[in-house]
VOPAGU-2260 file (C-alpha; in pm, 1 decimal, decimal comma):
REM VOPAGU-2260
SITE   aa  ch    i         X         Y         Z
SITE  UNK   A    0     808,6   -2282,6   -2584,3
SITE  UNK   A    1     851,8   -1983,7   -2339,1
SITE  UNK   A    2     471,9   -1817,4   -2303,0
SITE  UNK   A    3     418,3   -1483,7   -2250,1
SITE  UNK   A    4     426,8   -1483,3   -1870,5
SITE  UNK   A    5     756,9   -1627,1   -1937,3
SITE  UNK   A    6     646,8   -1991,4   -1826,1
SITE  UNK   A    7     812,4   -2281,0   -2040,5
SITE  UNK   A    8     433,6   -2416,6   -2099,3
SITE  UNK   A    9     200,3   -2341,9   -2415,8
SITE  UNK   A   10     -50,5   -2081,6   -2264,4
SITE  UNK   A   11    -345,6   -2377,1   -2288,8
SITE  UNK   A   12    -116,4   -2580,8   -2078,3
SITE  UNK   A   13     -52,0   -2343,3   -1794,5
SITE  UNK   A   14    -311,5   -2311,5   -1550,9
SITE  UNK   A   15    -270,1   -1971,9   -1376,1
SITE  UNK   A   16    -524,2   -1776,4   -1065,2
SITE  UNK   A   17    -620,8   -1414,5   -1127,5
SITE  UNK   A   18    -678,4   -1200,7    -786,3
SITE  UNK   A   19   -1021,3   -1065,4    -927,1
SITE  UNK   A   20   -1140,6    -761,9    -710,3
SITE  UNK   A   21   -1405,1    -664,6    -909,1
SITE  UNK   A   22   -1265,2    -355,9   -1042,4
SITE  UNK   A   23   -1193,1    -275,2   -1446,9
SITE  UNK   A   24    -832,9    -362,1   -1375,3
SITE  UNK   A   25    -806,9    -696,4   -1273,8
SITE  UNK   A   26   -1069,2    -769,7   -1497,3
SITE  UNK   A   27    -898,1    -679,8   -1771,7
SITE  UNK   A   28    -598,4    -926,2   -1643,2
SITE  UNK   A   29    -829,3   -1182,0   -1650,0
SITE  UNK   A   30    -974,2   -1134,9   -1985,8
SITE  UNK   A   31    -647,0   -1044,3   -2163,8
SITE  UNK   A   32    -511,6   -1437,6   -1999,7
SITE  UNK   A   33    -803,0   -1602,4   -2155,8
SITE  UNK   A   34    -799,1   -1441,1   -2457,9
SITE  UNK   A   35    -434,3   -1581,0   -2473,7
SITE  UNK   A   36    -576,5   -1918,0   -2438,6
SITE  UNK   A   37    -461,1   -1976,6   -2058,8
SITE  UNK   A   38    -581,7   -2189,3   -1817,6
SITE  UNK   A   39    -812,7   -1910,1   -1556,0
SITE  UNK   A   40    -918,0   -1927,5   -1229,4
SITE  UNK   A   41   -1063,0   -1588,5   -1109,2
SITE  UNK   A   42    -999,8   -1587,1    -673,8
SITE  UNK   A   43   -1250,9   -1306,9    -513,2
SITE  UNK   A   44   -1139,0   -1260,1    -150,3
SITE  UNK   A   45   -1439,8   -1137,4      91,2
SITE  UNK   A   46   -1222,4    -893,6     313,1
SITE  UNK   A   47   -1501,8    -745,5     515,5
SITE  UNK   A   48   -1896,0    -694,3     561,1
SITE  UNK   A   49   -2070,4    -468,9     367,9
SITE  UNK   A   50   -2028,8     -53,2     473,3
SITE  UNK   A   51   -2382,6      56,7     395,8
SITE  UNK   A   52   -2256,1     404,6     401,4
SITE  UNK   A   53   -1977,9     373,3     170,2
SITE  UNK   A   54   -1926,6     548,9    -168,8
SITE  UNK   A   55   -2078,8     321,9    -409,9
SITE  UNK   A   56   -1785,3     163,1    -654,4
SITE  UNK   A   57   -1480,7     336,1    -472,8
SITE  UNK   A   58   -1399,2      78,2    -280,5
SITE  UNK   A   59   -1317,0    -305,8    -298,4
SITE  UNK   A   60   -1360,6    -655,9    -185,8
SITE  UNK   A   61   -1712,7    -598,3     -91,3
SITE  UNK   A   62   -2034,7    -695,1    -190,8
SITE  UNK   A   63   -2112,3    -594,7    -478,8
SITE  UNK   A   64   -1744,0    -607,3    -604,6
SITE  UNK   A   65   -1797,4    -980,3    -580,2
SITE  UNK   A   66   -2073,6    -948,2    -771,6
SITE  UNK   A   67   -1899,2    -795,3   -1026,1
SITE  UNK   A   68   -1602,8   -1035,3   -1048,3
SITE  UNK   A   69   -1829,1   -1282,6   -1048,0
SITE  UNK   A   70   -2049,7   -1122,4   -1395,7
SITE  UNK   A   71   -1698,6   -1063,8   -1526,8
SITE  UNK   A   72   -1622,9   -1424,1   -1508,5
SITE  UNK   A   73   -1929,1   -1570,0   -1619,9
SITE  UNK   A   74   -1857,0   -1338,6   -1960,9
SITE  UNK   A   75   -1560,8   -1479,5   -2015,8
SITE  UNK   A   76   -1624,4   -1811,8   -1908,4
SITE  UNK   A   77   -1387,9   -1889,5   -1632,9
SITE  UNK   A   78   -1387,3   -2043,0   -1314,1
SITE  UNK   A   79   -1478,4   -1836,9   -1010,3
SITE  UNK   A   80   -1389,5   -1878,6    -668,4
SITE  UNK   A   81   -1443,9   -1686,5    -373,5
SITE  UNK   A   82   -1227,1   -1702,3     -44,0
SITE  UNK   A   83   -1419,0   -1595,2     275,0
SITE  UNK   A   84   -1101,1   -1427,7     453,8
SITE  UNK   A   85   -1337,4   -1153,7     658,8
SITE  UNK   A   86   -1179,0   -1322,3    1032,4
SITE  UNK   A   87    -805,8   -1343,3     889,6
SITE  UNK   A   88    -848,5    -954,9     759,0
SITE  UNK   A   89    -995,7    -804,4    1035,8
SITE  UNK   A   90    -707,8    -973,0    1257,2
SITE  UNK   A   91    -437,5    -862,1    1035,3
SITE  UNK   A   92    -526,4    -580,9     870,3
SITE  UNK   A   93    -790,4    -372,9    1053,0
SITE  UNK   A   94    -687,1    -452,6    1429,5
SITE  UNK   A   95    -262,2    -368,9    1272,0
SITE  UNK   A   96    -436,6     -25,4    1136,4
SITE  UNK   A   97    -647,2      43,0    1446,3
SITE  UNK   A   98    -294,2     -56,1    1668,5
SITE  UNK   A   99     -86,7     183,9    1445,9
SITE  UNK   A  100    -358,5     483,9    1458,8
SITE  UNK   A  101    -384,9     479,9    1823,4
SITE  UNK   A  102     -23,4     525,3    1909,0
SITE  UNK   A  103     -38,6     794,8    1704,8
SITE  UNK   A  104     108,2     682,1    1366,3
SITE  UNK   A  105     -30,0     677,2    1021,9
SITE  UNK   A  106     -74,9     350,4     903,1
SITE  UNK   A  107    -105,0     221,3     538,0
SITE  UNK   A  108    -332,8     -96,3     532,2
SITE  UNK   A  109    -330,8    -169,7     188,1
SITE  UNK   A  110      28,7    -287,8     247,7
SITE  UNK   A  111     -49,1    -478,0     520,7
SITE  UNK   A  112    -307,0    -618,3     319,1
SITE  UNK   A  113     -78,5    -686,9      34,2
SITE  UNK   A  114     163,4    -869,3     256,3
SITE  UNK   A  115    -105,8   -1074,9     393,9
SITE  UNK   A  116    -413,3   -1215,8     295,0
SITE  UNK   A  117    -345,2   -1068,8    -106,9
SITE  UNK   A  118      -1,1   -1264,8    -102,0
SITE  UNK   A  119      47,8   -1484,0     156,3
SITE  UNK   A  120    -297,2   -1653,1     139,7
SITE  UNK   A  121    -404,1   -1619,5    -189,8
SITE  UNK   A  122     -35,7   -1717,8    -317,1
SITE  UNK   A  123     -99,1   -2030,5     -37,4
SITE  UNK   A  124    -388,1   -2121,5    -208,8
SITE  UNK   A  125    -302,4   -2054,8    -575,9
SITE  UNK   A  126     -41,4   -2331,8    -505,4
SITE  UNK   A  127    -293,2   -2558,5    -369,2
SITE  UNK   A  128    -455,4   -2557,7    -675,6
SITE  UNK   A  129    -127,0   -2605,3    -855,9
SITE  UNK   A  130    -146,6   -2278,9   -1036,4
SITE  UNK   A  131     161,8   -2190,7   -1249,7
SITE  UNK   A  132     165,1   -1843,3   -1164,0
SITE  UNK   A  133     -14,4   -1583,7    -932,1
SITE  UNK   A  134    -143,2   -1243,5   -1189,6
SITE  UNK   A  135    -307,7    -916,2   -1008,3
SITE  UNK   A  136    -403,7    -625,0   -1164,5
SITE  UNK   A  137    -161,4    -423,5    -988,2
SITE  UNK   A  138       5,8    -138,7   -1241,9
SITE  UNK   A  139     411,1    -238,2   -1154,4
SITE  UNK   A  140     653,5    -393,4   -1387,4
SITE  UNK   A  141     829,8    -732,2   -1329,2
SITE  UNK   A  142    1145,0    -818,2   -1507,2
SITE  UNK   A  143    1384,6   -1123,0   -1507,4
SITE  UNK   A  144    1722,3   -1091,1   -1272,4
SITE  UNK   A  145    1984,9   -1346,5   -1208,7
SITE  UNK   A  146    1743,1   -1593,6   -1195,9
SITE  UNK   A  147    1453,5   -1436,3   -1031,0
SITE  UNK   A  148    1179,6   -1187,9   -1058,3
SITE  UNK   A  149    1264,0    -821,8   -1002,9
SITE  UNK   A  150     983,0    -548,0    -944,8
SITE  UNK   A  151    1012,9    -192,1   -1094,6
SITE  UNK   A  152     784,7      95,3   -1123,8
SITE  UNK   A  153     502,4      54,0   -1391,1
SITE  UNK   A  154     583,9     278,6   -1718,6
SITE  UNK   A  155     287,9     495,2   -1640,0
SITE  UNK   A  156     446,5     683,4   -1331,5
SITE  UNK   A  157     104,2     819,8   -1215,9
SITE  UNK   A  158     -76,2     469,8   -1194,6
SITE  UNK   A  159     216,5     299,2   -1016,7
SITE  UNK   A  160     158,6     122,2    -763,4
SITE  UNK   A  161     525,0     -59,5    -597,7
SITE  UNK   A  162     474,6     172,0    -343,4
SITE  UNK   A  163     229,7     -88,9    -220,2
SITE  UNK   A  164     436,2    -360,0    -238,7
SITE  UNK   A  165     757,5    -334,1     -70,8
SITE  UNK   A  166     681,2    -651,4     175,5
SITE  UNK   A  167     683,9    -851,8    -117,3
SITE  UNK   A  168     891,4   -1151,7    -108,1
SITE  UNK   A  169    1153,6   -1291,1    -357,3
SITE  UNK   A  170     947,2   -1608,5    -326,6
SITE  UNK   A  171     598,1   -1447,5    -421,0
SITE  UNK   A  172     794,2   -1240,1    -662,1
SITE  UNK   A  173     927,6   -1508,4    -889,8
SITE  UNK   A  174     520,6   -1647,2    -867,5
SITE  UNK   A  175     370,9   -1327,9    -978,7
SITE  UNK   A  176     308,7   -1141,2   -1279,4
SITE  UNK   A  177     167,8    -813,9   -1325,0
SITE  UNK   A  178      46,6    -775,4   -1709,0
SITE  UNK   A  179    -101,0    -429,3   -1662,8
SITE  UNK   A  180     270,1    -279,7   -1609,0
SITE  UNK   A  181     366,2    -172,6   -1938,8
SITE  UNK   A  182      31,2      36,0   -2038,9
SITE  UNK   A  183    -189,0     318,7   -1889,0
SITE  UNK   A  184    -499,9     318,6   -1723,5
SITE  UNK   A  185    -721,6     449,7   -2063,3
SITE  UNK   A  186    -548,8     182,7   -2239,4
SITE  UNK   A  187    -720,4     -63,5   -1956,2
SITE  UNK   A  188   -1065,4      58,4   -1990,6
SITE  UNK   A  189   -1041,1      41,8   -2383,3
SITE  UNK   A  190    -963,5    -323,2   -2329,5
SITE  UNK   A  191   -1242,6    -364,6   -2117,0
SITE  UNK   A  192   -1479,3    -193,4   -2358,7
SITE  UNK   A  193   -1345,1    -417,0   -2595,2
SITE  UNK   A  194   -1432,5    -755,9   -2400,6
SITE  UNK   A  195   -1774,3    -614,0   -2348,0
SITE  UNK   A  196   -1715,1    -616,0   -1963,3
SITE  UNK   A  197   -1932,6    -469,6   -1723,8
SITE  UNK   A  198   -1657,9    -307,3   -1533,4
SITE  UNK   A  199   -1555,2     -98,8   -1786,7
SITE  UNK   A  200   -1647,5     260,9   -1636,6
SITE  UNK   A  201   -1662,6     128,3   -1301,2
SITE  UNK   A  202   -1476,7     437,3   -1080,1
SITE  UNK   A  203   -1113,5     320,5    -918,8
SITE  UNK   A  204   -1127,8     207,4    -545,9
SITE  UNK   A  205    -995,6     482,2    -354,3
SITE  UNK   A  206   -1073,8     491,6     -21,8
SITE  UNK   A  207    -969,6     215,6     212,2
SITE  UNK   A  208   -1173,5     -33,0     208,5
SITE  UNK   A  209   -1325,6     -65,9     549,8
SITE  UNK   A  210   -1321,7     298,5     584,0
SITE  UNK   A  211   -1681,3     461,6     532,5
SITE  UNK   A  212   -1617,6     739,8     331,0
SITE  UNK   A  213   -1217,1     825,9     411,4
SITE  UNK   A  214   -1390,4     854,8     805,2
SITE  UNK   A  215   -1079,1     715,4     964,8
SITE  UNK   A  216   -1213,8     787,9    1358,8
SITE  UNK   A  217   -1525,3     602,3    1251,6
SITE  UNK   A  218   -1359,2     299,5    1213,2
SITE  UNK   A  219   -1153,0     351,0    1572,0
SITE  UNK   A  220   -1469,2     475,5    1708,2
SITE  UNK   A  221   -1651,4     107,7    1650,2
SITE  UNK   A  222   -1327,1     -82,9    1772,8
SITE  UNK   A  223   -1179,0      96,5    2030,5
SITE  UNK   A  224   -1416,4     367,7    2135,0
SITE  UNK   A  225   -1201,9     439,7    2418,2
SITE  UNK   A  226    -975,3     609,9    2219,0
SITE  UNK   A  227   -1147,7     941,2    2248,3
SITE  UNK   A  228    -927,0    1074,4    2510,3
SITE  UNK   A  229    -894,8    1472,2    2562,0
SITE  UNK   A  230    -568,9    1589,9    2605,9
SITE  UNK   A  231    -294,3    1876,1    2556,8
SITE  UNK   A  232    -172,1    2061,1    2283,3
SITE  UNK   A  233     180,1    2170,1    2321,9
SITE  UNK   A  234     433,3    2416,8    2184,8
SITE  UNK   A  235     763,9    2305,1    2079,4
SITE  UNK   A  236     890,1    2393,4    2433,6
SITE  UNK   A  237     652,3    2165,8    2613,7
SITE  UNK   A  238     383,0    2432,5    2727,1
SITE  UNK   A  239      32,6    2374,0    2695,7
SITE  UNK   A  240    -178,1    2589,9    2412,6
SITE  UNK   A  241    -494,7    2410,3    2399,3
SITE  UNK   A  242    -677,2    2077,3    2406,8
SITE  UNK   A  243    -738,9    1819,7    2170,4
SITE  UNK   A  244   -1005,1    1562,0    2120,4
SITE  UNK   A  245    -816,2    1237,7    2060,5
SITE  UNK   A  246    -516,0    1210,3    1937,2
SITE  UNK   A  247    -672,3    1005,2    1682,5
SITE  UNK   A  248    -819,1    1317,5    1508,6
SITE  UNK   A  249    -426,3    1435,7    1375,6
SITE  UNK   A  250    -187,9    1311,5    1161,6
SITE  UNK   A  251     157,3    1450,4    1118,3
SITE  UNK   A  252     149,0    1757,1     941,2
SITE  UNK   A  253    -206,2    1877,9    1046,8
SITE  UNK   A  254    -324,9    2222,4    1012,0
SITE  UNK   A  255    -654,7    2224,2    1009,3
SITE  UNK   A  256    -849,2    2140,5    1340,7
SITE  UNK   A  257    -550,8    2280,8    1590,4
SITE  UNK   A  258    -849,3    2552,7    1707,6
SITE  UNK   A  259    -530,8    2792,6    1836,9
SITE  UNK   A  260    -504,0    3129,2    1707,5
SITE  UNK   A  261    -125,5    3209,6    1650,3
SITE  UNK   A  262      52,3    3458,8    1410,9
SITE  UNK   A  263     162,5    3181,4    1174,6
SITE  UNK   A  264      -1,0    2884,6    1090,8
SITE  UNK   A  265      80,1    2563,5    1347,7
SITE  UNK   A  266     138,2    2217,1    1250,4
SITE  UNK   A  267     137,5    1919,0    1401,4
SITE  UNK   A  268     500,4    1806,7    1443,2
SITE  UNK   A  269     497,9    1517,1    1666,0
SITE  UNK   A  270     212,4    1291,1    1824,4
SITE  UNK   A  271     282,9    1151,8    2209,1
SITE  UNK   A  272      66,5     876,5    2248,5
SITE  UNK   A  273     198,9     735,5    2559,8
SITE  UNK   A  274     109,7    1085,3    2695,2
SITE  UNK   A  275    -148,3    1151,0    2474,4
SITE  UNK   A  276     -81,6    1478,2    2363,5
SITE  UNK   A  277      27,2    1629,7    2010,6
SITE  UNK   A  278     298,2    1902,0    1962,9
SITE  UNK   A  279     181,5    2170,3    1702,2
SITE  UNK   A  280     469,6    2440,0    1552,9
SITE  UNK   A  281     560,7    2616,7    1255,7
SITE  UNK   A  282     618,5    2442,7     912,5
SITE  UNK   A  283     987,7    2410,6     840,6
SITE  UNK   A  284     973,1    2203,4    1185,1
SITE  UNK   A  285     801,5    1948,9     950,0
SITE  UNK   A  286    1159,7    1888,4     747,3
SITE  UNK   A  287    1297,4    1555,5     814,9
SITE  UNK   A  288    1604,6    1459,8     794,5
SITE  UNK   A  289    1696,3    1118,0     891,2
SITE  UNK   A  290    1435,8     753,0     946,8
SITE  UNK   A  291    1466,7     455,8    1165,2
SITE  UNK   A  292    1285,9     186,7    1005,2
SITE  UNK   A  293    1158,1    -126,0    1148,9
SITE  UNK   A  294    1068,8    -474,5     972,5
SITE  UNK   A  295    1252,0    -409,9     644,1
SITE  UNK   A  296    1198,1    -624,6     372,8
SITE  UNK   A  297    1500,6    -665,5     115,9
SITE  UNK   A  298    1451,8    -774,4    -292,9
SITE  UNK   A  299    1828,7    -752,7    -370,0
SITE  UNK   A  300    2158,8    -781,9    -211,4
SITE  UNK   A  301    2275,8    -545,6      88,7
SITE  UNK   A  302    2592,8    -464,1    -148,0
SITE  UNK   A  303    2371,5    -201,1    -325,2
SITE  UNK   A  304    2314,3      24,8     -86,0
SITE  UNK   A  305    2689,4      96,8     -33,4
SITE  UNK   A  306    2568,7     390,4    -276,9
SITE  UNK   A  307    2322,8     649,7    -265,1
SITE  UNK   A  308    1958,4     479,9    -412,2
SITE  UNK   A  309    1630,0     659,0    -378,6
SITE  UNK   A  310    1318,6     608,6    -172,5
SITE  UNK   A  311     985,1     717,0    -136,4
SITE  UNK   A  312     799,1     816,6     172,8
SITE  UNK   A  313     419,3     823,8     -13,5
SITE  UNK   A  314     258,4     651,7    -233,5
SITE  UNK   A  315     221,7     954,1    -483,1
SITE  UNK   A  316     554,7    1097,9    -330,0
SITE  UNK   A  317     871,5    1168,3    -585,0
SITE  UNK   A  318    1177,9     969,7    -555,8
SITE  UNK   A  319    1409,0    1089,2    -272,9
SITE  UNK   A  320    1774,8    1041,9    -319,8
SITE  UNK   A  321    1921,0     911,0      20,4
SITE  UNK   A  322    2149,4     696,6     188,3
SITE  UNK   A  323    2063,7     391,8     348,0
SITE  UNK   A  324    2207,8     135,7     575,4
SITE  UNK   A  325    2106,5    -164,6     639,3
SITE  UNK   A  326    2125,2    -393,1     964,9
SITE  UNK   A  327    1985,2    -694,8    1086,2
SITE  UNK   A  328    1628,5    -636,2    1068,9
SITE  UNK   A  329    1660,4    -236,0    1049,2
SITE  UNK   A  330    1783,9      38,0     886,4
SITE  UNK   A  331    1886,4     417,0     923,0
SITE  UNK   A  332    1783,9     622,9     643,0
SITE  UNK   A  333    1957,3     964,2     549,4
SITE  UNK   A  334    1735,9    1144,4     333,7
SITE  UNK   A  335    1952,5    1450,5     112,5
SITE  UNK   A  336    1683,6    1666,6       4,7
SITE  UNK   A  337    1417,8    1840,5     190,0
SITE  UNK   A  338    1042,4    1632,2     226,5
SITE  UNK   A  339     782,2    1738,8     519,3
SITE  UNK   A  340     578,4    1574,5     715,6
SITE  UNK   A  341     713,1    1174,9     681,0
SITE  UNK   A  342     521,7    1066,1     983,7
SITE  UNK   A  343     616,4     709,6    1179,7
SITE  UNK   A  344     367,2     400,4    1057,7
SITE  UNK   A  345     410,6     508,3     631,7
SITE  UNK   A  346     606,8     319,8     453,5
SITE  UNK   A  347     983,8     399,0     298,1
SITE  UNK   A  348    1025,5     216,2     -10,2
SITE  UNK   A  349    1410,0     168,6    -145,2
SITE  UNK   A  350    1452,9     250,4    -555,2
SITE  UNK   A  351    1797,1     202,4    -748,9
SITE  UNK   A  352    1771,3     298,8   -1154,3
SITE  UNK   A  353    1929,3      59,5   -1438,2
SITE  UNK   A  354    1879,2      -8,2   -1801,7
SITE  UNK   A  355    1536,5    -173,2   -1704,7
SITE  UNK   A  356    1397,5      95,7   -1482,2
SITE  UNK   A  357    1303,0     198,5   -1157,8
SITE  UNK   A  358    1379,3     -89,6    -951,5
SITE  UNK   A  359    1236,7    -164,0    -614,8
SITE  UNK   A  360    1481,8    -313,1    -370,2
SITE  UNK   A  361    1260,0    -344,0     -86,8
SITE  UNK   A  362    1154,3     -99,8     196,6
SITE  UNK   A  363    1074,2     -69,0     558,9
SITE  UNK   A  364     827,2      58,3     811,4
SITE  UNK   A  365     921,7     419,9     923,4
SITE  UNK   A  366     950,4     368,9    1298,6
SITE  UNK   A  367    1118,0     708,4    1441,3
SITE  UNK   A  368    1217,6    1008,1    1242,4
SITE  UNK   A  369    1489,6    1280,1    1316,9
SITE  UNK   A  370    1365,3    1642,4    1225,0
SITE  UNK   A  371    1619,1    1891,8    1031,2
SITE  UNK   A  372    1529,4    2196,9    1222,9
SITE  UNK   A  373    1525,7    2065,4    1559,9
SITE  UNK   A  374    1747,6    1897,3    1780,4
SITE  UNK   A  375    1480,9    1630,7    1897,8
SITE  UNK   A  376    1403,0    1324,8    1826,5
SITE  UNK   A  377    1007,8    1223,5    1690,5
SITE  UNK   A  378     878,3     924,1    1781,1
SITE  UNK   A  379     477,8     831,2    1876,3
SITE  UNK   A  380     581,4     578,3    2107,2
């Protein structure tokens, strides 16, 4: 028999490891598997030490999210298990994040997280206990193709979340399943109502999780307090408006905290770490046209992309169409409609639509950008 994760094992017989964060979500994954009748092991991962001064229950991996995984699993009578990954994290995740900041990029660490300790580790260890399959609580749909496992964008467009997972190999991809793909997030906490867990009103993470309270220069602050460098603010021609207070204090597409009076609003177009200094300027010099991406990740063939796919540039961006071309480890990235503000360090995600879906063929790091109403360059480094 074929089960419903699409393993040729009756559900009893296949043992399967749920990434438990503590949150309604994967919860509910592990609840809806053993109410199936399959073999659970719940994984908690410690990422971090406790923030004191974070928003209670809008984050995760942290205390009391282990607590809560732990409750959850104790209700439904599963094993528990809880990794202690706070060294590998803060190597990986928080030192990439503190690296990308500081030359001026904007970093996304949940994908760095994804690509490490969520997937390489946990998949690592899931196999050392023989597991049959790898299930999160991530809201993406996974489909069979030629053979393999093919992601696509979960039905409810809102909770999504492939975005996130670009760096996602076909290897971890045939290993995964993501049962929460096909329904909505209301849907979720009815289930969880249902199952009596204690999760089911707990608020969605959504900060990053070893940010206090979205306070990104805290977190640079602690690490690298050096950071804090004064410098210039300059006009699109190079001359000097103002001074700044770290270039860690802007993002791409900044208006608020420039401190320059001007007739129309200024922007921050471009951040020059090596000189530390940010160029500010009027918003249609925030159109980009073209990306250079670095570390690209495929999930299909390169044949593909000999046509115009889509792409995103955020998380809770629309789809883009564009045209892409792949190299070696690269790829140049002609975006043919308007977006602002793509800043290097975010993520560009490739889509292609087919009788399935949405389908996500992989994606890149954003390493230099090309802007539509000027002639330069943009690059932080």
């Amino acid at each position: 028999m074929i089960n419903s994760l699409g393993i040729k094992k009756s559900p009893k017989d296949t043992r399967i490891v749920v990434a438990m964060s503590g949150g309604v979500d994967s919860s509910v994954v592990a609840g809806l598997m053993k109410r199936e009748g399959y073999n659970v092991t719940g994984i908690t991962l410690k990422l971090y030490d406790d923030i004191k001064s974070s928003n209670k229950g809008r984050q995760c991996c942290a205390g009391r999210d282990i607590i809560d995984a732990k409750r959850v699993s104790e209700t439904l009578g599963i094993e528990h298990k809880i990794l202690y990954y706070q060294k590998k994290f803060k190597k990986e995740v928080i030192d990439s994040f503190i690296d990308s900041y500081t030359a001026g990029e904007t970093p996304i660490p949940c994908v760095q997280c994804n690509q490490t300790v969520k997937f390489r580790d946990l998949f690592k260890f899931a196999k050392e206990l023989n597991a049959d399959a790898l299930v999160t609580g991530h809201y993406v749909l996974r489909h069979e193709h030629n053979g393999g496992g093919a992601m696509y964008r979960a039905e409810d467009k809102d909770r999504d979340q492939s975005y996130f997972l670009f760096s996602t190999t076909q290897e971890q991809l045939d290993y995964l399943r993501f049962p929460l793909g096909s329904i909505n997030k209301s849907e979720t906490r009815k289930i969880a109502d249902k199952l009596k867990l204690n999760v089911a009103e707990k608020p969605d993470s959504q900060d990053i999780c070893f940010v206090p309270n979205g306070n990104y220069a805290s977190v640079i602050e602690k690490y690298r307090p050096q950071s804090f460098k004064k410098g210039d603010i300059l006009d699109l021609n190079g001359r000097k408006l103002g001074t700044h207070d770290g270039i860690i204090n802007y993002t791409i597409g900044q208006r608020k905290g420039i401190k320059i009076s001007n007739q129309e609003p200024l922007y921050v177009i471009e951040i020059k770490a090596k000189n530390n200094s940010i160029v500010v300027g009027p918003q249609d010099c925030l159109n980009i046209k073209k990306l250079y991406l670095r570390n690209i990740n495929l999930l299909s063939g390169s044949s593909i992309f000999e046509k115009d796919i889509f792409i995103k540039v955020r998380s809770t961006g629309k789809l883009l169409n564009a045209k892409v071309d792949i190299q070696k480890n690269s790829a140049i990235v002609d975006i043919l409609q308007d977006e602002k503000g793509i800043s290097p360090g975010q993520a560009c995600v490739f889509y292609s639509k087919d009788n399935f879906g949405e389908r996500v063929l992989g994606g890149g790091w954003i390493d230099k950008t090309i802007n539509k109403n000027l002639s330069t360059q943009l690059t932080n480094h």
